[in-house]
N, C-alpha and C positions, 0 to 999 in steps of 0.2 A: 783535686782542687774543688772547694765549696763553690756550689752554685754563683752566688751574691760574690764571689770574689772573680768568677769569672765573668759574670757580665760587666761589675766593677771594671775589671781589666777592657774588654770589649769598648766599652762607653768611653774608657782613657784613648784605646784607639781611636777612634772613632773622632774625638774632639781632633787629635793630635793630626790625624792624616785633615781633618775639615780647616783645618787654620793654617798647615803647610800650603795644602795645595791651594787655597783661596788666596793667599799671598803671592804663589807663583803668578796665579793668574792675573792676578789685579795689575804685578809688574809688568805682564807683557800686554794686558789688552786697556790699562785705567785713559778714562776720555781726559783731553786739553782741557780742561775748566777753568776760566782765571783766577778763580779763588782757589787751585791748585798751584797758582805758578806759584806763591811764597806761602810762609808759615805765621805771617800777619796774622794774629789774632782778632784782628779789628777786621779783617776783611774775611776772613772764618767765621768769625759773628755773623758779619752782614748776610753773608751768601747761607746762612743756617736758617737765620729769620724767615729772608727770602721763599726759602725753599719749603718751606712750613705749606702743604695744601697745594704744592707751584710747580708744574713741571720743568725739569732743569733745560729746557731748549726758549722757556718763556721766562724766565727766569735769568740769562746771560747779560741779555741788554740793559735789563735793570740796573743788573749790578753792574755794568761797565759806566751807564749814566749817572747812579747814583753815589759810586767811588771817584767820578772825574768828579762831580759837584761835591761832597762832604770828603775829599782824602784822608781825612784826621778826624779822629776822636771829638777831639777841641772844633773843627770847624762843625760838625755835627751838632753837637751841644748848641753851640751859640747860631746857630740859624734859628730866622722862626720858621712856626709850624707850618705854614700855610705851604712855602717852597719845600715842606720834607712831605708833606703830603703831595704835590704836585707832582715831585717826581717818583711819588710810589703808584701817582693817580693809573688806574687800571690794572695794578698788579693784585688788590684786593684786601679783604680783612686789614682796615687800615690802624687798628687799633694796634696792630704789629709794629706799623712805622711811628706811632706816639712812643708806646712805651720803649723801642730801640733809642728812639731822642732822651726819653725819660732817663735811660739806663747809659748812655752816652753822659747827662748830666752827673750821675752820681759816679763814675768811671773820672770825669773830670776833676770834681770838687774832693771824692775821699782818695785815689790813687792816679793823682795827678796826671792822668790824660793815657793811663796805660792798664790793658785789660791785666785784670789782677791773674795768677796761677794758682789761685787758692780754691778749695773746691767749695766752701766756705761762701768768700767772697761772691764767687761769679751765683750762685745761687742766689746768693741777695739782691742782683742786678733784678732790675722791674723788665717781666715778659721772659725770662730763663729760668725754662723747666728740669727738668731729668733732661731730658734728651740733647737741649742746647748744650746746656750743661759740659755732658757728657762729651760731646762732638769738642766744644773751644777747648776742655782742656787735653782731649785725645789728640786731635789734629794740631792745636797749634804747639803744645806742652809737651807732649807726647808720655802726657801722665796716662797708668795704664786705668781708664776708668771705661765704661760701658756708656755706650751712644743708641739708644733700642728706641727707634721709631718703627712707624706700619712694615716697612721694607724690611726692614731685621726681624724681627717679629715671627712676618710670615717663612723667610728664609729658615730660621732656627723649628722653626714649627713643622715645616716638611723634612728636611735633615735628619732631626730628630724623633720625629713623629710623635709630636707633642699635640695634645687635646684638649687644653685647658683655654676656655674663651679669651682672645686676646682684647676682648672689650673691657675687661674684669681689670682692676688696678693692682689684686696679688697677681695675675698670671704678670703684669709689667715687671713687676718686682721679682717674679720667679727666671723670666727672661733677660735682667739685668744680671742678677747670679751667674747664670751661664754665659751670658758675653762674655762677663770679665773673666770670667774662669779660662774662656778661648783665647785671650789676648796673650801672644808670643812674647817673652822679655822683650821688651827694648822697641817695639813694631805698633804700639797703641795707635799709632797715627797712620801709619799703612791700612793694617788691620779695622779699622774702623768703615775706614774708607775701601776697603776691599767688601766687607757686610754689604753698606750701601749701594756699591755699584754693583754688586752681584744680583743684589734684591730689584733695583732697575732696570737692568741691561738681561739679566737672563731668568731669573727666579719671578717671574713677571707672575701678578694678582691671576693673569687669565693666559691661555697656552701657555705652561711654562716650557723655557727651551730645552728641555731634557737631554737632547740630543750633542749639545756641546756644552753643559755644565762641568765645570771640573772637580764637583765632589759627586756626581752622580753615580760611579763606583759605590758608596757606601751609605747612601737618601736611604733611609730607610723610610718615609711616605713614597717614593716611585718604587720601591721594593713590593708595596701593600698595595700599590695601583690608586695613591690615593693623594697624590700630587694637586690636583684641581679641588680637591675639598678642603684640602688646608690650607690658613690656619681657622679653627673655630672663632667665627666670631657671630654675638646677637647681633641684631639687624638694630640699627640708631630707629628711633622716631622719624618719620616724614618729614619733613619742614613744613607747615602749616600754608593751605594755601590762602591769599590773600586780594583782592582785585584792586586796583587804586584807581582814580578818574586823574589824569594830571593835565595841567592847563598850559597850554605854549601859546603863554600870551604875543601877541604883534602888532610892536609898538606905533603911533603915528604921528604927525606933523615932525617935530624934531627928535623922536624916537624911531622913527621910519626905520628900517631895516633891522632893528635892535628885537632882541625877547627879555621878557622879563624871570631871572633868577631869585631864589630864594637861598640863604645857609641857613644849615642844621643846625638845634639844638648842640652845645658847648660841649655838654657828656652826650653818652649813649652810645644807637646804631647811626653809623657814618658821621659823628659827632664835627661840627665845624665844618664840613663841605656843601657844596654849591650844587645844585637839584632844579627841576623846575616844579613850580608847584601842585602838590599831588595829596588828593586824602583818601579815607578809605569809600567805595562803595557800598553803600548800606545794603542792607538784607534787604530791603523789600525790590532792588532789584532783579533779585532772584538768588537766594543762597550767595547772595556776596562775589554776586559778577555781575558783567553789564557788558551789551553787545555794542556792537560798534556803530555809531549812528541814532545807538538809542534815545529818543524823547528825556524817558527819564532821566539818565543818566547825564544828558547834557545840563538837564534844567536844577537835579542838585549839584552839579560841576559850579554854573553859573551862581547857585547861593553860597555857594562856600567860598568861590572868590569874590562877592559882595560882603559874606559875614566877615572875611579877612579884608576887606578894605581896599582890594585889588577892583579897580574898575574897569572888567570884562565883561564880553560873551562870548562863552561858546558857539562857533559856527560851524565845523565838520570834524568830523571824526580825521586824524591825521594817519593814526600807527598805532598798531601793540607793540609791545616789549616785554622780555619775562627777565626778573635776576634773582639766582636763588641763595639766602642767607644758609647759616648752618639751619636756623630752628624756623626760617618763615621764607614763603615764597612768591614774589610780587609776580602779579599781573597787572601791567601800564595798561589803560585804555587812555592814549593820548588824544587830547582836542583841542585844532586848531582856535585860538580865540583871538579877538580884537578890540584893544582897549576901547574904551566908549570916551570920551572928551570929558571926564570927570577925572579931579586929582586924585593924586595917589597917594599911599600913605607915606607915611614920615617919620621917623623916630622921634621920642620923646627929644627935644633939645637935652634934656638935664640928663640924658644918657649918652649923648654925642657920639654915636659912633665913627661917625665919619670926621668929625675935628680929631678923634682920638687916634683910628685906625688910615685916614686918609681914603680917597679914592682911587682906584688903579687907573693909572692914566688910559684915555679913551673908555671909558667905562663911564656911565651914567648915573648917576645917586640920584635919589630923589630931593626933588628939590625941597629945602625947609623952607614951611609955612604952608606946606604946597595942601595939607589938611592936618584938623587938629585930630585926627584919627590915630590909635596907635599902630603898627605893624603887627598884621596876623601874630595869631599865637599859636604853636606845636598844641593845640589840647586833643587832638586826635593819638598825640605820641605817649607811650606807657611813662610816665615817671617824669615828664616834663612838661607837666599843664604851665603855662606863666610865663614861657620861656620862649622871650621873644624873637622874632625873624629877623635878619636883612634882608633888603632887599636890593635889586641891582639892576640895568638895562645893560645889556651887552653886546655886541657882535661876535661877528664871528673871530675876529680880529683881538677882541680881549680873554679867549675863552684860554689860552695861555697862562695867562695870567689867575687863575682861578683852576682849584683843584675839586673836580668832577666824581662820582661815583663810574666806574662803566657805564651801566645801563643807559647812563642821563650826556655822558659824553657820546656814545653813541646814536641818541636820539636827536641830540644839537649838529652835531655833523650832518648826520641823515636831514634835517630840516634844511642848515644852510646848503649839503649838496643840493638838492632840489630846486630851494629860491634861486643858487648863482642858475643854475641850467635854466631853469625858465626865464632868467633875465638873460642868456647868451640867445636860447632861442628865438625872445622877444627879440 
């Protein structure tokens, strides 16, 4: 027998014993998931989105809160945004939960409230890539198509002992070939989910479990001793670091116990959510940081919430906080401030935001007329000079009602725990 027809053959082996035996396995050891209990398509969506960047233990309550509130296609669509981002608030990359809304809308209007079967179709959904893709029609369809994220990737890359950088978009494309090619007649939706929880549960990025793997008979990467090197991948870009000054202002006479909030620009990063207000530290306080307590740093905090219209001052340095995006990485230096007895700004009337959008009950609006000043403008934010602020007072009590970044939900808690304790202590 020629050479090339016996490795040929080999490689056939090889696939065939890795898709038998990862099927055995997956039936006797696959986790309770609730997005396992049916083949809802709509709930195979949600928990894929979810899972995008998310570990599946941080990731379960989401999805049990976020399916008790949207159960349907339809009820998704027609919520607004505010409540679809509240209850994503803290899970992250919220531009995940827009465009699931986005793609819920178009699920609604062209195939009337039900995930289409088409491989076609579901690619044209807003936010489904290859991989989504892949997974709603394998899992809920049980069309035999290829579902290849990081976790399949690196599996197929040890197994195999494959070398080609999985950062690269041919090596995805090379790795989708050979999914499908593993995929048993009739098992796309086993199979899929046998990849995943293998690449999880035992084919782990770091100590992989060698030791109770069920294809490790035939890895040929732990054959070579080289199980921890793969798969190849370049190293991403850093995220950029960045320092911010942010003002937690505290409010007084009938603002007393209240801070004052700001929302994002409409597009962008964290597009539409509620923050306290924060800009960048300039270089001259040192390479684009600033120590806690610092003069300077207080004192341009203090003009950027005069140039913004906000009538504070800086009085102590309160907390840092770090949150890191994919391409940029905040450093909070938070400062306690205290509004000064000057008003505050207002929105244009002939913008109305609050006759248009109302106020959340117990929530504070600024009062109209209160200055003919307009509300801060984002001119610190790339691509959104112009683009003006709300603003809000709130407690602790309204922050429910308002969907948070992390970083800034847990900066407002950490605030209020402290004020309630020192007012229990007092």
């Amino acid at each position: 027998m020629a050479q090339e027809e016996r490795q040929d053959m080999e490689r056939r082996q090889d696939m065939e014993f890795f898709s038998r035996h990862l099927l055995e396995w997956y039936h006797e050891q696959k986790r309770d998931l609730p997005w396992r209990r049916s083949r809802d398509p709509y709930h195979i969506w949600v928990s894929e989105i979810m899972l995008q960047q998310t570990r599946v233990d941080t990731v379960i309550p989401y999805f049990n809160r976020f399916i008790g509130r949207f159960p349907t296609i339809e009820s998704l669509a027609e919520a607004p945004e505010e409540e679809v981002l509240k209850c994503w608030e803290g899970l992250g990359y919220y531009s995940r939960a827009r465009n699931l809304q986005h793609a819920a809308r178009q699920v609604k209007e062209t195939y009337g409230g039900k995930v289409p079967d088409d491989r076609e179709a579901v690619f044209g959904l807003k936010g489904v890539g290859p991989y989504t893709a892949g997974a709603i029609l394998s899992i809920a369809f049980n069309r035999p198509e290829p579902a290849v994220d990081g976790n399949v990737m690196r599996v197929l890359s040890r197994f195999f002992l494959l070398e080609d950088d999985i950062a690269k978009a041919k090596t995805r494309v090379k790795m989708e070939g050979l999914a499908k090619e593993l995929i048993p007649a009739g098992e796309a939706s086993h199979f899929n989910q046998a990849l995943m929880e293998h690449g999880a549960l035992v084919c782990t990025p770091k100590s992989p479990r060698c030791l109770v793997c069920p294809v490790m008979e035939r890895c040929a990467g732990r054959f070579a001793g080289r199980e921890t090197e793969l798969p190849v991948k370049t190293k991403a870009k850093p995220p950029r670091p960045e320092t911010r000054l942010a003002a937690l202002v505290e409010g007084r006479g009938e603002r007393a116990g209240r801070v004052l909030v700001r929302q994002r620009p409409s597009s962008g990063l964290l597009a539409r959510m509620w923050e306290l207000p924060h800009w960048p530290a300039p270089e001259a306080l040192g390479a684009g940081t600033a120590r806690p307590g610092d003069a300077a740093a207080m004192d341009r905090l203090r003009r950027s919430l005069s140039e913004a219209g906000i009538s504070a001052r800086p009085e102590e340095h309160f907390m840092a906080a770090e949150h890191t995006f994919s391409h940029i990485h905040w450093t909070l230096q938070v400062y306690r401030c205290r509004e000064e007895p000057l008003p505050l700004p207002v929105a244009a009337e002939a913008r109305g935001p609050y006759a248009v959008q109302g106020t959340a009950e117990g929530a504070t609006a600024l009062s109209p007329g209160a200055s003919t000043k307009e509300p801060e403008l984002f001119a610190d934010e790339a691509g959104h000079d112009g683009d003006r602020a709300e603003i809000r007072w709130i407690g602790r009590e309204d922050m429910a009602k308002y969907a948070f970044p992390n970083v800034f939900l847990k900066l407002l808690n950490a605030y209020f725990d402290q004020r309630d304790s020192a007012e229990f202590s007092g």
